[in-house]
N, C-alpha and C positions, 0 to 999 in steps of 0.2 A: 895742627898738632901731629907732631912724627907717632906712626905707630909700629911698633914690634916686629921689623920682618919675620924671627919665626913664631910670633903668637899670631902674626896675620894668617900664613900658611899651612898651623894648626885647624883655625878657624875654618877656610877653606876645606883644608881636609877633613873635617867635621861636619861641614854642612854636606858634602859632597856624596861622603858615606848615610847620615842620617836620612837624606831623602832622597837618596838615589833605593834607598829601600823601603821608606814611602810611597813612592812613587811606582817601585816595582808589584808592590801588591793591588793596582787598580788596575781589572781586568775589563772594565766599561765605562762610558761615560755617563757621568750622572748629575747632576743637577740639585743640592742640596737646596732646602729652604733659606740659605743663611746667603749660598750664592744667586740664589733668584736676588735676592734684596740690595747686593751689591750692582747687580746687572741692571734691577731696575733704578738706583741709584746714579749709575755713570748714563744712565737714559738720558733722567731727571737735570744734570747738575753738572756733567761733562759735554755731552755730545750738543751739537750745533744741530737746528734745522739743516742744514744743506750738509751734512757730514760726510754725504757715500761718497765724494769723489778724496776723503780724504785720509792720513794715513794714523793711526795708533799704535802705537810700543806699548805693548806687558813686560811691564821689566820683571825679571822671576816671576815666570808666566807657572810655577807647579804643576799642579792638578790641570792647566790649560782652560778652564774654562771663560776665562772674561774674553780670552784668542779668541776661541771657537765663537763663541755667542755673538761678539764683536762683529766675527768676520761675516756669520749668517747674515748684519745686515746690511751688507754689503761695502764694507769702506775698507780699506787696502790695512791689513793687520801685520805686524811685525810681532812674533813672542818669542824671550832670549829668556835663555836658565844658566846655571852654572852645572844644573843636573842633566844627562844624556840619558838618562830615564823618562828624564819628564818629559824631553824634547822625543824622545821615541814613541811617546804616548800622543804629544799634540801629531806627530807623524800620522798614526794612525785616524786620528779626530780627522785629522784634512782630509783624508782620503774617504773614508767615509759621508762624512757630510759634502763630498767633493769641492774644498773651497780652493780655487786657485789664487786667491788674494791672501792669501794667508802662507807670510815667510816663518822659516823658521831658524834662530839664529844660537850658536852655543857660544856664551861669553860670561865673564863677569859684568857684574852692572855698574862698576866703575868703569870699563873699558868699552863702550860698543862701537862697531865699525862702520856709525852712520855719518853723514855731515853736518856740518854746522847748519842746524834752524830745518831741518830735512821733517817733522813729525808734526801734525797737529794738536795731538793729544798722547800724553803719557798716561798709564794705569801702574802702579805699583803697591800690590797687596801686600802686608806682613814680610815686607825685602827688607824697608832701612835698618829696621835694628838688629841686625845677622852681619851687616856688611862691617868691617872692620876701621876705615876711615870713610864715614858718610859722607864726611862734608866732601870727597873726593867723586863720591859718588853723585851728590845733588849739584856737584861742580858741572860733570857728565851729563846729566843729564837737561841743566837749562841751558846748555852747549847744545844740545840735538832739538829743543824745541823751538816750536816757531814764534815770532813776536806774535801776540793776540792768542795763542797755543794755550791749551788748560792740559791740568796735571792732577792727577789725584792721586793720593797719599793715603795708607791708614796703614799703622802702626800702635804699638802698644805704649798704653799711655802710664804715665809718672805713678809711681808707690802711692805720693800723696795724694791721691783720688782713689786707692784702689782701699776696699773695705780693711780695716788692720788685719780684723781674722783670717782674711786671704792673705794677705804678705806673707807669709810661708812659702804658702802652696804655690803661688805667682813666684815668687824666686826660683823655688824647684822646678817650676814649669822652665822657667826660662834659661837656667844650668841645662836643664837635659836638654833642649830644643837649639839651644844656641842663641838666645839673644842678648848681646851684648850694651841694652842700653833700651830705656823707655823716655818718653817725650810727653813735652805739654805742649799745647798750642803755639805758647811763646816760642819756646825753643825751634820749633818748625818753622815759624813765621822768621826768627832769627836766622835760621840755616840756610833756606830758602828765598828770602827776600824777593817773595814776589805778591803778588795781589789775590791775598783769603777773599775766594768768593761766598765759599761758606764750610760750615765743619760741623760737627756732630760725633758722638760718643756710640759706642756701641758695646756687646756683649754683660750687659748689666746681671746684677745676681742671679736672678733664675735662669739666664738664660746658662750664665758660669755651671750654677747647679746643673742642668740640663745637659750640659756638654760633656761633666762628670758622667753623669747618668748614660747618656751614650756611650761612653767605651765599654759599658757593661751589657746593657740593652738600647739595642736601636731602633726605636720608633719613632716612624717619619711623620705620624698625628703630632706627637710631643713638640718634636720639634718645629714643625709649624707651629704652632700654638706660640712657644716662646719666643719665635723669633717676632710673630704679629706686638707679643707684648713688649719686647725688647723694641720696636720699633720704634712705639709711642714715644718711651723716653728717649730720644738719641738726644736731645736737647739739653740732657741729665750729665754733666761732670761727671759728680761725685759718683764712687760705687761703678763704674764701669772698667770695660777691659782694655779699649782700644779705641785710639783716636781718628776722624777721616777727615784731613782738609782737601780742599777742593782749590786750585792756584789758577791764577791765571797769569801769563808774563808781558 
């Protein structure tokens, strides 16, 4: 589907501005309860036994930290943004935790300047639905992965699962943040056509509430607590925020 050149490069220049000033307010690295769960999840459900000699892409790598954690254990990390902020910040992380496996690359994530079947494993957090032609974008990317290669995806999932009383506030969320589009499993599995190893749900009501609650008051007790509860159900559709499959090609 043809999209908009200049609603594409509004888009861009939205995303560009919104988290390059995001991003500019993180003066440390820090390790939320919500990214422990994701880290231990690409442990779980991505990574291979014999993983360290091989190579992963964070496509809109942000806040940097699946790069970073990644690269700690030792397999050759690739993290690309469209943000030179963000990429300023993983700068920093490398140098610090001194990882020399750890590239860092400034691109859109339809475009990256890798080769054909060049990655083991992809990671893309909360990217697809910001990008403006995905299906360009998921074109790109099982272009760069390897045959036998896993991919993990999570992204925000369909209205019709999301509580009605939030459909408000989930639209507004996603006018100011820029996203352009939410998914079901099907639709993923459609877009992608590759081999669901597994998927799961996450950000459920309390945790929703919870995340409210933090832009006001931040405590990291709380939120441990909800992300433990929010775990149990990841198995749970209905009533959640965001979807995670897990692909293999």
């Amino acid at each position: 589907m043809a999209v908009n050149y200049r609603k594409k490069q509004e888009q861009y220049k939205h995303q560009i501005s919104y988290f390059g000033k995001e991003f500019s307010r993180i003066k440390q690295y820090k390790l939320d309860p919500w990214m422990l769960t994701y880290i231990d999840r690409l442990k779980k459900y991505l990574l291979d036994k014999n993983f360290k000699n091989k190579t992963l892409i964070d496509i809109g790598t942000g806040s940097g930290y699946v790069a970073i954690e990644m690269a700690k254990l030792g397999m050759n990390v690739i993290a690309c943004d469209l943000s030179r902020e963000s990429l300023i910040n993983a700068a920093e992380y490398k140098k610090q935790f001194k990882l020399r496996n750890l590239k860092l690359i400034e691109c859109k994530a339809e475009n990256i300047s890798l080769k054909d079947n060049s990655v083991d494993y992809i990671v893309s957090i909360a990217v697809l639905e910001h990008i403006p032609d995905d299906y360009k974008a998921i074109n790109e990317w099982n272009r760069i992965l390897k045959p036998g290669g896993k991919m993990m995806i999570a992204a925000p999932i369909s209205y019709r699962f999301v509580f009605p009383f939030f459909i408000p506030l989930s639209f507004i969320y996603d006018r100011h943040i820029g996203h352009l589009r939410r998914y079901t499993l099907q639709d993923l599995k459609r877009k992608f056509r590759l081999k669901i190893i597994k998927h799961m749900y996450s950000g459920h009501i309390l945790k929703f509430l919870g995340f409210l609650i933090s832009r006001i008051i931040r405590t990291n007790i709380l939120d441990q607590l909800l992300e433990k509860i929010d775990k149990k159900g990841e198995n749970r559709r209905y009533g959640a925020t965001n979807i995670i499959v897990f692909f293999k090609k």
